[in-house]
C-alpha positions as CSV (number, residue, x, y, z in Angstrom):
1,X,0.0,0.0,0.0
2,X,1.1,3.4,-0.9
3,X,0.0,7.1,0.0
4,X,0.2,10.7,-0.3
5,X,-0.8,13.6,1.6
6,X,-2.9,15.2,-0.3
7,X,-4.7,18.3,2.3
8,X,-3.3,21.1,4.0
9,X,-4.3,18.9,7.0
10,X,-2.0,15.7,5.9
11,X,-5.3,13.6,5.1
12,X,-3.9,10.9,3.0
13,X,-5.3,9.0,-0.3
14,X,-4.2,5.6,-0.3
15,X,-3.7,2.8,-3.0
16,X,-2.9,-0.3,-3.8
17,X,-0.1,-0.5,-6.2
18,X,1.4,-3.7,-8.4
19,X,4.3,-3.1,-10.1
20,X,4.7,-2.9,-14.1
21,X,5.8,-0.9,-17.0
22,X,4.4,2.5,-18.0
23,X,2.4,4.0,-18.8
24,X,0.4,3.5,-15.4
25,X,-3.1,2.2,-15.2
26,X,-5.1,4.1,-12.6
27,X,-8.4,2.6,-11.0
28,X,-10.9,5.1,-9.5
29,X,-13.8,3.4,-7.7
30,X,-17.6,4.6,-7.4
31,X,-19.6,5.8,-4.7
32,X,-19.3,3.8,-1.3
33,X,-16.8,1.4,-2.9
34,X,-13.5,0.7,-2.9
35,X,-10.5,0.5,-5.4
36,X,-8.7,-2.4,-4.5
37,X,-11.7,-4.8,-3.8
38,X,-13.4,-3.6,-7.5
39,X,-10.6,-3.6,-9.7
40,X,-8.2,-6.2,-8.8
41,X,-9.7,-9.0,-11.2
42,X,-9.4,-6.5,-13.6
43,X,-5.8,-5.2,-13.1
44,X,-4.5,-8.6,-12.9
45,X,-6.4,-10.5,-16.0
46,X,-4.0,-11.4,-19.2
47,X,-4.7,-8.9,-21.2
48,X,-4.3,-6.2,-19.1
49,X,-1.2,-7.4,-16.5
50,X,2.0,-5.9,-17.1
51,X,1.4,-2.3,-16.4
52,X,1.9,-0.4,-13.4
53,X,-1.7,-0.4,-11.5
54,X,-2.6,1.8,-9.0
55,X,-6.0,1.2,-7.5
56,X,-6.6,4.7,-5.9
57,X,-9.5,4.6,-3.1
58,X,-10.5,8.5,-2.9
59,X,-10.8,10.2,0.4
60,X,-13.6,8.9,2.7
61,X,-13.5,5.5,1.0
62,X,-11.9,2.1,1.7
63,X,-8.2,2.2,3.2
64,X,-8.1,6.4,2.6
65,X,-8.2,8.5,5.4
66,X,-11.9,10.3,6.3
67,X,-11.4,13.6,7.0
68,X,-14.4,15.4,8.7
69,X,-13.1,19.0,7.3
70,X,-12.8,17.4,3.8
71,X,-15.6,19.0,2.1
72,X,-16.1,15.4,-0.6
73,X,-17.5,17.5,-3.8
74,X,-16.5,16.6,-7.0
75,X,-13.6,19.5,-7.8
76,X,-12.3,18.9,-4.4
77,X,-11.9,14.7,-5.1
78,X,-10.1,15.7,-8.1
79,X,-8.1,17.8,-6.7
80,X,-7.1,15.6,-4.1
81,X,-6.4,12.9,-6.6
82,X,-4.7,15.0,-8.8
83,X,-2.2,15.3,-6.0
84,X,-2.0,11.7,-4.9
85,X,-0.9,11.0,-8.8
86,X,1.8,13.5,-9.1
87,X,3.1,12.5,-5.7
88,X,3.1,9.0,-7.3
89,X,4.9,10.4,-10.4
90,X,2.3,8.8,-12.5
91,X,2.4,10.6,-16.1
92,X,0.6,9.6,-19.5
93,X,-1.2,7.3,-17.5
94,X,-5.1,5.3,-18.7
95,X,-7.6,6.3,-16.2
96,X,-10.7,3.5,-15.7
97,X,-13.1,5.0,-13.4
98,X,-16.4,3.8,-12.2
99,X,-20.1,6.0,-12.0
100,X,-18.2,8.6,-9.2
101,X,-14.8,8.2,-10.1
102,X,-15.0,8.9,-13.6
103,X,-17.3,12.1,-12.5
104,X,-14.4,13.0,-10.7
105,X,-12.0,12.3,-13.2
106,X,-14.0,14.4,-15.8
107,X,-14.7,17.9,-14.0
108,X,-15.4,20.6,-17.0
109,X,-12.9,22.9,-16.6
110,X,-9.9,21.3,-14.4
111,X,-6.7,19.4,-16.0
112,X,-6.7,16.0,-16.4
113,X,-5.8,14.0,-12.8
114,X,-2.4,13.0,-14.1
115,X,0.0,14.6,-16.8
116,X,-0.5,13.1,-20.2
117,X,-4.3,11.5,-19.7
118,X,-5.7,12.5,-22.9
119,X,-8.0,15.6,-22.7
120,X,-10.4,16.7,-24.7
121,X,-11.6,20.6,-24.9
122,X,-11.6,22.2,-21.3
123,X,-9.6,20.0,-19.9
124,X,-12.4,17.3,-20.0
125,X,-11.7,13.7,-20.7
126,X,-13.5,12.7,-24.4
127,X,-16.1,10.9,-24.0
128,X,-16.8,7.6,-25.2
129,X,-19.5,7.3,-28.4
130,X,-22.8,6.9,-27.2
131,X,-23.3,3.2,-29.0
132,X,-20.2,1.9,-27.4
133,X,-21.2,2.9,-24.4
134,X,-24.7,1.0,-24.8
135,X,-22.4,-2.3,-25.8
136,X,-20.4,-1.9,-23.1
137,X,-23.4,-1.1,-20.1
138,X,-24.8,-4.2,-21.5
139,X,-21.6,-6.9,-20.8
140,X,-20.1,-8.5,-17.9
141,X,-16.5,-7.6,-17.0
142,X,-15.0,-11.2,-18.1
143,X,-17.0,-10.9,-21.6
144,X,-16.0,-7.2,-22.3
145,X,-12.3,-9.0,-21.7
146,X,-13.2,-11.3,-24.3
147,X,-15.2,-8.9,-26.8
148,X,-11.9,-7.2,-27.5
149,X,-12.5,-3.6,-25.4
150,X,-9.0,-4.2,-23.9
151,X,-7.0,-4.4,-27.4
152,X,-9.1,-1.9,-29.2
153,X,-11.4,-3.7,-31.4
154,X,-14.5,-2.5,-30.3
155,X,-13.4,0.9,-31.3
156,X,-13.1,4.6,-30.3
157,X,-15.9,7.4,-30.1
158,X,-16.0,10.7,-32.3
């Protein structure tokens, strides 16, 4: 397990962290869950092992700390993640978020959580096209491994 301080207060973010090349995977969990616990089958599977992992659990969630003067809106989670990742050096990393995360990870306006993530205009993350995203609601974890999300072939949106 790894941390940063990431408030003026020293509240930490904490992650797991399995070792690999870069570019770095990062793993941001939803609402009341946790990183380590929803992503690990994920991390680990064939296809995507290798790469450096970090399943982030954002503050008030999992083994992160829950600060009671942490005021848990959107721009503050990513600005608290955006510091955990540059104290964990992570640049040009792939982000995979889950329902919160990835609102987190996307706030209009703010630069993308780590150096490198792609952006679109804003600062926002693009967006996936709406009919892959209707493919992909509609799968299983272990069949979107198999349909071919992981080495591209279902495609990218606009």
């Amino acid at each position: 397990m790894r941390s940063a301080s990431v408030t003026p207060e020293g509240d930490r973010i904490r992650w797991v962290e399995l070792p690999g090349q870069e570019p770095s995977r990062i793993y941001v969990h939803g609402l009341g869950a946790t990183s380590p616990a929803y992503f690990t089958e994920i991390a680990v599977h064939p296809l995507l092992a290798g790469r450096r992992s970090l399943l982030v659990d954002m503050l008030g969630h999992g083994i992160s700390d829950r600060p009671t003067g942490f005021d848990y809106t959107l721009e503050t989670h990513a600005d608290a993640l955006a510091a955990a990742l540059t104290c964990a050096s992570v640049t040009g990393a792939e982000l995979f978020a889950h329902s919160m995360g990835g609102s987190v990870a996307n706030r209009p306006g703010r630069p993308a959580p780590a150096p490198g993530l792609p952006t679109g205009p804003g600062g926002r993350q693009p967006r996936p096209h709406p009919a892959h995203t209707r493919l992909i609601g509609q799968q299983r974890d272990r069949r979107l491994l198999r349909a071919g999300i992981c080495d591209g072939r279902l495609g990218r949106g606009p």
